[in-house]
Structures are given as C-alpha cells and as structure tokens.
C-alpha positions as CSV (number, residue, x, y, z in Angstrom):
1,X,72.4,56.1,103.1
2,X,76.0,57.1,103.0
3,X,75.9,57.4,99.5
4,X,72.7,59.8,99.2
5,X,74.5,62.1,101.9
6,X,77.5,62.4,100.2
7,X,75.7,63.4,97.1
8,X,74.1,65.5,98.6
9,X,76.5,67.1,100.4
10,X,78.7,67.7,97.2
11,X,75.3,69.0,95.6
12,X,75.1,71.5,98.6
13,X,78.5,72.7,97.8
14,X,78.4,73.0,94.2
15,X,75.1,75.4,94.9
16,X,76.9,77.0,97.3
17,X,80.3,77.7,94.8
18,X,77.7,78.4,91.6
19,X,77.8,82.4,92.5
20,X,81.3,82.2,93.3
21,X,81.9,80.9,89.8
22,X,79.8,83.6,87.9
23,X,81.4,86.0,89.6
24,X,85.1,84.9,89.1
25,X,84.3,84.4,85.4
26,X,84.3,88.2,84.5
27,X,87.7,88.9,86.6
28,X,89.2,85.8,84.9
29,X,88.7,87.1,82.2
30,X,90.0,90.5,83.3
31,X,93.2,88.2,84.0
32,X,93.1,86.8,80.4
33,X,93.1,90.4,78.9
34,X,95.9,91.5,81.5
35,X,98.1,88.6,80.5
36,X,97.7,88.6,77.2
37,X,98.9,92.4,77.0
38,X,102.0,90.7,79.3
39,X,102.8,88.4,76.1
40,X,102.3,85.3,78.4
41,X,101.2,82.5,76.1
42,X,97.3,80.8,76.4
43,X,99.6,77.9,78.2
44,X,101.2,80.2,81.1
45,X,97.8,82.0,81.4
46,X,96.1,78.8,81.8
47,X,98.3,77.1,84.0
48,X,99.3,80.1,86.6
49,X,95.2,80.5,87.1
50,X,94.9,76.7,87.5
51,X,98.3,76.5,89.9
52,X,98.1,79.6,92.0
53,X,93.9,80.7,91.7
54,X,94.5,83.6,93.5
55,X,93.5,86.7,91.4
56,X,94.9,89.3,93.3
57,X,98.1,87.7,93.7
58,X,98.0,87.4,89.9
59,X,97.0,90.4,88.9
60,X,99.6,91.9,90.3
61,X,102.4,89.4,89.6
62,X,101.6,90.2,85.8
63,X,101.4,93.8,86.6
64,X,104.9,93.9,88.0
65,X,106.4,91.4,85.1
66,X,105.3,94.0,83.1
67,X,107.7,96.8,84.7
68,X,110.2,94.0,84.6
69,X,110.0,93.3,88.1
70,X,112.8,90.1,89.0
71,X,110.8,87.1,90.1
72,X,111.9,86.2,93.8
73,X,110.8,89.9,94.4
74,X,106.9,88.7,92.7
75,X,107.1,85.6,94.6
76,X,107.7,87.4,98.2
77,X,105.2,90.5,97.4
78,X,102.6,87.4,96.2
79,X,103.5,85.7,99.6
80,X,102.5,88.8,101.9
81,X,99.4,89.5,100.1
82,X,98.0,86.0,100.8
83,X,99.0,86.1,104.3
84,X,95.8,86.8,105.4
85,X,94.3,83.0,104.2
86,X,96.3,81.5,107.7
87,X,93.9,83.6,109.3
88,X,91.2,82.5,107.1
89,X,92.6,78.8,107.0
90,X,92.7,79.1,111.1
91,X,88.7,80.2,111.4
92,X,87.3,77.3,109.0
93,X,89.6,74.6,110.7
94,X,87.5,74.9,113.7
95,X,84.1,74.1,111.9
96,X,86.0,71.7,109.3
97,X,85.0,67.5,110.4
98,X,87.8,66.2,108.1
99,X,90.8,66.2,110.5
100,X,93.3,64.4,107.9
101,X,96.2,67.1,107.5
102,X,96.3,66.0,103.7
103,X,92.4,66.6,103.2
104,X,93.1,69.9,105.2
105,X,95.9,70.4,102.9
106,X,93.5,69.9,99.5
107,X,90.9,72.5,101.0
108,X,93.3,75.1,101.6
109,X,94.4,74.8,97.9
110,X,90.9,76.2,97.1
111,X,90.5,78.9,99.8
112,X,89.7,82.4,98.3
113,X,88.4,85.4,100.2
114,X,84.9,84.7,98.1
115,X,85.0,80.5,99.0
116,X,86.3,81.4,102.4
117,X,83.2,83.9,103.2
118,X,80.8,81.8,102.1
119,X,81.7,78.7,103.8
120,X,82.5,80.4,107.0
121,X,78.5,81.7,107.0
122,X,77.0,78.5,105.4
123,X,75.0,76.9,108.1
124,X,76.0,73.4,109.2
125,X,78.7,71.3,108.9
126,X,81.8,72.0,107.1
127,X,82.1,68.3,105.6
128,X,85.3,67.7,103.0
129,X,82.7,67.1,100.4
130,X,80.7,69.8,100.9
131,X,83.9,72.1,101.4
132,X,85.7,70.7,98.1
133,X,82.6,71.0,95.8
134,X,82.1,74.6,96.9
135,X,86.0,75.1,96.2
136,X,85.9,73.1,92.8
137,X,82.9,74.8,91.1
138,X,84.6,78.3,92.0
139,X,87.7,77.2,90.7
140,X,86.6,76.0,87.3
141,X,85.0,79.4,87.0
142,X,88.4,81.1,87.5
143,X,90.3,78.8,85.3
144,X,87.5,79.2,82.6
145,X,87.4,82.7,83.3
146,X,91.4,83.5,82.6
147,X,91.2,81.3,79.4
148,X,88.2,82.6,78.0
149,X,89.6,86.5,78.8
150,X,93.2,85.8,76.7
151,X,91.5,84.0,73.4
152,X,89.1,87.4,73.6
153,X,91.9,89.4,74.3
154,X,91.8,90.2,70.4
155,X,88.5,91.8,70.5
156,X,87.9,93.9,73.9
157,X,89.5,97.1,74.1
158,X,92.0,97.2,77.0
159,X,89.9,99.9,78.2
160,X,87.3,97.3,79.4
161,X,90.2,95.6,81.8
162,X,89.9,97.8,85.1
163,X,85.9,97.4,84.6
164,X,86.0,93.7,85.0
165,X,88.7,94.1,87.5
166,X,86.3,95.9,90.1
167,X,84.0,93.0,89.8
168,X,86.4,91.1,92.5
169,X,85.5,94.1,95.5
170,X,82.0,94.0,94.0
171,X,81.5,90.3,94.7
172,X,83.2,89.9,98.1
173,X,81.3,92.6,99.4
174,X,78.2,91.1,98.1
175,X,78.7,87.7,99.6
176,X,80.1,89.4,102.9
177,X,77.2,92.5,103.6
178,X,73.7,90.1,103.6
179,X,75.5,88.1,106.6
180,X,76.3,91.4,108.5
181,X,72.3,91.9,108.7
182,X,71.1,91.9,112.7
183,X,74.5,90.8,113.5
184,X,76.1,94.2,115.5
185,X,79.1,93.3,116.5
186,X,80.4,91.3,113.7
187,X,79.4,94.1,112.0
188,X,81.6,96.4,114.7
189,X,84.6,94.7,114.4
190,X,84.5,94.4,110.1
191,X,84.2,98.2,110.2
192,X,87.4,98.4,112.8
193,X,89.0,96.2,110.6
194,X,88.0,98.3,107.7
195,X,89.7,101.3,109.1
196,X,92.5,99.5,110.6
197,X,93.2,98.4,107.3
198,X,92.9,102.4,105.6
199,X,94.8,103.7,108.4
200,X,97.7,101.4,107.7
201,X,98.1,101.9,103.8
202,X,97.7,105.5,104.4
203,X,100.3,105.8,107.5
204,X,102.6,103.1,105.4
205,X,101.7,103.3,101.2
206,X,104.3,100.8,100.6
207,X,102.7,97.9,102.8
208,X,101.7,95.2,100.9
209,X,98.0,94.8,101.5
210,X,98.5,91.4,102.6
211,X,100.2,92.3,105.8
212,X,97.6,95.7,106.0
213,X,94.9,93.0,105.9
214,X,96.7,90.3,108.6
215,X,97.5,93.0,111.0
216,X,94.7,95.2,110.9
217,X,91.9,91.8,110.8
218,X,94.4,90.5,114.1
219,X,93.6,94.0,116.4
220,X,90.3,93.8,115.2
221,X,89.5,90.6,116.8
222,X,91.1,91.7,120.2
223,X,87.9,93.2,121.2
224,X,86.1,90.2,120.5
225,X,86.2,88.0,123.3
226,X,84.8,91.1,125.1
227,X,82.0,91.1,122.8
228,X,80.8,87.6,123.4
229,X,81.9,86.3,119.9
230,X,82.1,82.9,119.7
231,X,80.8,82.3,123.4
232,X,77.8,80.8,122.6
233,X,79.3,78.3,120.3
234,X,81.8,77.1,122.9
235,X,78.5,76.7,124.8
236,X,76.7,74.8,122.8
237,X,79.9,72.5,122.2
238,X,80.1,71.9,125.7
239,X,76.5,71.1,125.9
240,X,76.6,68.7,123.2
C-alpha cells in the first residue's frame, strides 16, 4: 500500500514538472548560447546549471563576466535577485508534510519561480516525493537545456539568443494566469504587486530586481488578511 502511494505520488510529480521541463529546455539552451559566447567551457556550463539552476541568476552572472565584472560583486547581485525564494520557500513550508530541516533543505535546492507556482496551486498534499519529483524532472530539463544550447552554439546565430530568453516570462506567466481565473483577490494583490514592482525599478533603476520583487510581493500581501486570504484554510485546519 505504501509502496503504490509513493509511486504514485512521484508519478504525480513528474506529470506535474513535465511542462516545467519543456519549457526550461529552450532558455537552457538560451544559457548554452550565452555561455558559450562567454568562453566558459561545456564543463563550467554544465556544472553552474546543475549547481546553481537558477536561470536568471545565471544569465546575468555570465552577462556581467562578460563586462569583466569581479566575482564577489556577481555573487552578491546573484544573492538579491533570489531573495524573493525565502518568500517563496516560507508559502510552501506551510503546505509541505515532510518536517525534516534536511528534506526541507533538498526541496529548496529545486525551488524556481516555475516549480514554485505550480506546487503552490497543485491541489493536495505537498508530500517530499511528490515535491522532489516535480523539482527533479524540471531540473533535468534545465541541465539538458544549457548543455544542449553550448554544443549548438556553433550553429544558431546569436541573434536567436534574446528569442529563447523571453521564453522564461512566457512560461511563468502561463503557469501563473489559468490559476488567477474566478479567484479576485489573488488576482488583486498580483496586480499590486505587479505595479509595486514597476514603480520601484522606475523610482530606483539600479535595484536589483530581487529586492524590487521581495519588497514590492511583502506590501502586496499587507492587504491580505483584510481580504480573507488564507482564512478559510486556517478554518478548515482547525476543523480537522
């Protein structure tokens, strides 16, 4: 019995990562190009996709090594752009069962804005297995993704880069839009966020959008306990 639900909770998550994967494969591979150009070896590419997977964060850390940026100054802008997964990281630990801090530790290896908005909207539990197949299967598709992009480097125009770049907005917005449907005030606060967000890169254009995202996601939510957000789920959890 335990063994069927484990499989089939890992089989749950690996559906659930698939699209994830598909859609990290063409910005991989927009990595690929963008490191190759950068005279990083197939080695480097590889293994900074399979030790940081985060493809903003790399994007730009091979963007600035390009203008010869010095490294602790790539590792501290990389730091305030992925501020905003302890916000992400704090949201899923609520619905998370596993409560070992080293399991916690191995999902949060794995969190993504994409793996991130589709677990927080899957319905049910958020099971380690589930949570680490989902995280896996979207993984392998960045790691495939960057390595397949730098041995094709040779034959796509550079041109083509920025194209598969725009694929990342594309996709989050995809996963993130069908869940707004009939839900108003999730809705409400994404758009304050959204504007938040503008208003501080336009007020401050040398934010990193890391901190634009943390700060401007943190006043959105203020208005949510007004709202009623989350009040029915503390309801039911009292029921239960």
């Amino acid at each position: 019995m335990g063994g069927r639900n484990l499989c089939a909770e890992v089989g749950d998550g690996a559906r659930l990562g698939l699209p994830v994967a598909l859609g990290y494969i063409p910005i991989g591979i927009a990595f690929g190009l963008v490191a190759k150009e950068a005279h990083l070896d197939l080695w480097a590419t590889a293994g900074m996709s399979a030790l940081v997977f985060a493809g903003a964060g790399q994007l730009m850390a091979v963007h600035l090594l390009l203008q010869g940026t010095s490294s602790w100054l790539i590792a501290l802008l990389t730091y305030f752009i992925n501020l905003r997964h302890m916000v992400m990281g704090a949201t899923l630990a609520e619905r998370q069962t596993c409560r070992s801090p080293l399991l916690r530790a191995v999902l949060a290896f794995f969190l993504t804005d994409e793996t991130y908005a589709v677990a927080q909207f899957a319905p049910g539990e958020l099971t380690f297995a589930r949570q680490l197949a989902l995280g896996v299967v979207a993984y392998s598709g960045w790691v495939g993704g960057s390595v397949l992009g730098y041995l094709l480097g040779a034959v796509f125009p550079a041109d083509l880069e920025a194209s598969f770049g725009i694929a990342l907005y594309a996709m989050f917005l995809g996963l993130l839009v069908p869940n707004l449907r009939g839900a108003r005030e999730p809705l409400l606060l994404t758009l304050l966020a959204v504007f938040l967000s503008a208003g501080l890169h336009a007020a401050f254009p040398r934010l990193p959008g890391g901190v634009a995202v943390v700060v401007s996601a943190l006043l959105a939510a203020l208005p949510a306990p007004f709202l009623g957000l989350g009040r029915e789920q503390a309801e039911e959890e009292v029921g239960s």
